[in-house]
C-alpha positions as CSV (number, residue, x, y, z in Angstrom):
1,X,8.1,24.3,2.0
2,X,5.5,23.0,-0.5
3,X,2.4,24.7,-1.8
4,X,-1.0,23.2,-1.7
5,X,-0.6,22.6,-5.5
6,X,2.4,20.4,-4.7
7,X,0.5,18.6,-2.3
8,X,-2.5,17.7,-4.2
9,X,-0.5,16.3,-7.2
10,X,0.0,13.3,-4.5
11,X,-3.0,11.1,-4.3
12,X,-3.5,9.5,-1.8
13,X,-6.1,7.1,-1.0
14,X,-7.8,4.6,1.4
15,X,-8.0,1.0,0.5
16,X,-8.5,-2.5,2.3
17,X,-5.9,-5.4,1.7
18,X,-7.9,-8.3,-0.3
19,X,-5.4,-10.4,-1.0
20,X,-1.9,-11.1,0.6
21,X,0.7,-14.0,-0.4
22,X,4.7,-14.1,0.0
23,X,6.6,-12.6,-2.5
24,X,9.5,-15.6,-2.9
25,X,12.4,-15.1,-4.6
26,X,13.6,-11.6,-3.9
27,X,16.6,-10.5,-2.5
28,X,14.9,-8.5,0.0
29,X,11.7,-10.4,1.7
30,X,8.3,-9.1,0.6
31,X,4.4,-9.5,0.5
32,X,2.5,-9.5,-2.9
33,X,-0.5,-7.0,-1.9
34,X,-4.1,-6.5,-4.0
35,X,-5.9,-3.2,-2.4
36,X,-9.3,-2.5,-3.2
37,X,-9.2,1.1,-3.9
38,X,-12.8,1.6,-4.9
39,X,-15.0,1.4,-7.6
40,X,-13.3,3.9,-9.7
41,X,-10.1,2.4,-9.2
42,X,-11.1,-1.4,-8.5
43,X,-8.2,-3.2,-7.0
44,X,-4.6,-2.9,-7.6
45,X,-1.2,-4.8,-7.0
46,X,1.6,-3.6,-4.9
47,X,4.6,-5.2,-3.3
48,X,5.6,-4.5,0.2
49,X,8.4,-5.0,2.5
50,X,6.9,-5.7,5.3
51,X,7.6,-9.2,6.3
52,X,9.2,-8.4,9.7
53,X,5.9,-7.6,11.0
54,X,3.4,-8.7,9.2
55,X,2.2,-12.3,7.7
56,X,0.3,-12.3,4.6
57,X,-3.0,-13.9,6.2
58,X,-3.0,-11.3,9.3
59,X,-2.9,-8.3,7.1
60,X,-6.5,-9.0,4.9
61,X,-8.8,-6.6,5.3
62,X,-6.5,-4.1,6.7
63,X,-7.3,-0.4,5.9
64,X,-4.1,1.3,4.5
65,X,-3.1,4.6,3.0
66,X,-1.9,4.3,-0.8
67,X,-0.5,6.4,-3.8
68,X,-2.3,5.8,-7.0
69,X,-0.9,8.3,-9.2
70,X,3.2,6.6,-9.3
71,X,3.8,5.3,-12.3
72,X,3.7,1.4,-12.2
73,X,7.0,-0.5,-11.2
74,X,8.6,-4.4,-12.2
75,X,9.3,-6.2,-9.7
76,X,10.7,-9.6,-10.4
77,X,7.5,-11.0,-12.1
78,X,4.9,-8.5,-10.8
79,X,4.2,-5.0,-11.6
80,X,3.3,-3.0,-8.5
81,X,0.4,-0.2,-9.2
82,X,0.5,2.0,-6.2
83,X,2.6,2.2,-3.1
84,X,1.0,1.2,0.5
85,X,2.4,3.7,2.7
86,X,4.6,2.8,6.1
87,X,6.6,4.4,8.4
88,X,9.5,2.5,10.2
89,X,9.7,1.6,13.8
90,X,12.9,2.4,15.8
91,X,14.3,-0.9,14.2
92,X,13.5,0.6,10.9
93,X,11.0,-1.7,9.7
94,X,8.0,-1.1,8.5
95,X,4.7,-0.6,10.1
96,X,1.4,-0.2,7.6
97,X,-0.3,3.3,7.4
98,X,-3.7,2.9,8.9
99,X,-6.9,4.1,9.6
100,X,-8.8,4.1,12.9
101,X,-12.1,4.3,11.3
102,X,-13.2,2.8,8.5
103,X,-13.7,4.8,5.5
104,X,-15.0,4.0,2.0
105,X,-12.4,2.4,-0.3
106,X,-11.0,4.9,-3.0
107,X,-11.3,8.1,-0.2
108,X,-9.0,10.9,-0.5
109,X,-6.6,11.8,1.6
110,X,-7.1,15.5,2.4
């Protein structure tokens, strides 16, 4: 069990895909994400492996659910800032975190 401490040193936040393009050259098949996360946080890269169901051009202006506060990660050439959330279907890949209503960019998950 966690404490609600533990819990709110996760943040987690809404943002809407911007920009999506394929992510060549990796061992493992990805999308090169920018999520606008508000105007305090503007937008931010991440890197997603979520090519199974998803194409790059389908995805903009998705609302996702994203953790700001990892620290940022190389990958290949590109440093991913935050980490789109996803939970995997009974195949195991991934489907996006969304939300069913929209919601100003850079909300808190509570």
């Amino acid at each position: 069990m966690i404490t609600w401490n533990d819990f709110t040193k996760v943040d987690l936040r809404a943002g809407t895909i911007v920009k999506a393009e394929p992510f060549d050259g990796l061992k493992r098949p990805a999308i090169k994400l920018w999520v606008d996360l508000g105007t305090d946080l503007g937008i931010k890269k991440s890197s997603a492996q979520i090519t199974q169901l998803y194409q790059p051009t389908e995805i903009i202006g998705k609302q996702v659910v994203c953790i700001v506060n990892f620290p940022p990660k190389q990958i290949a050439n590109f440093i991913s800032e935050i980490l789109v959330t996803g939970f995997p279907d009974e195949n195991g890949n991934v489907v996006l975190t969304g939300i069913d209503k929209p919601v100003p960019n850079g909300s808190r998950l509570y």
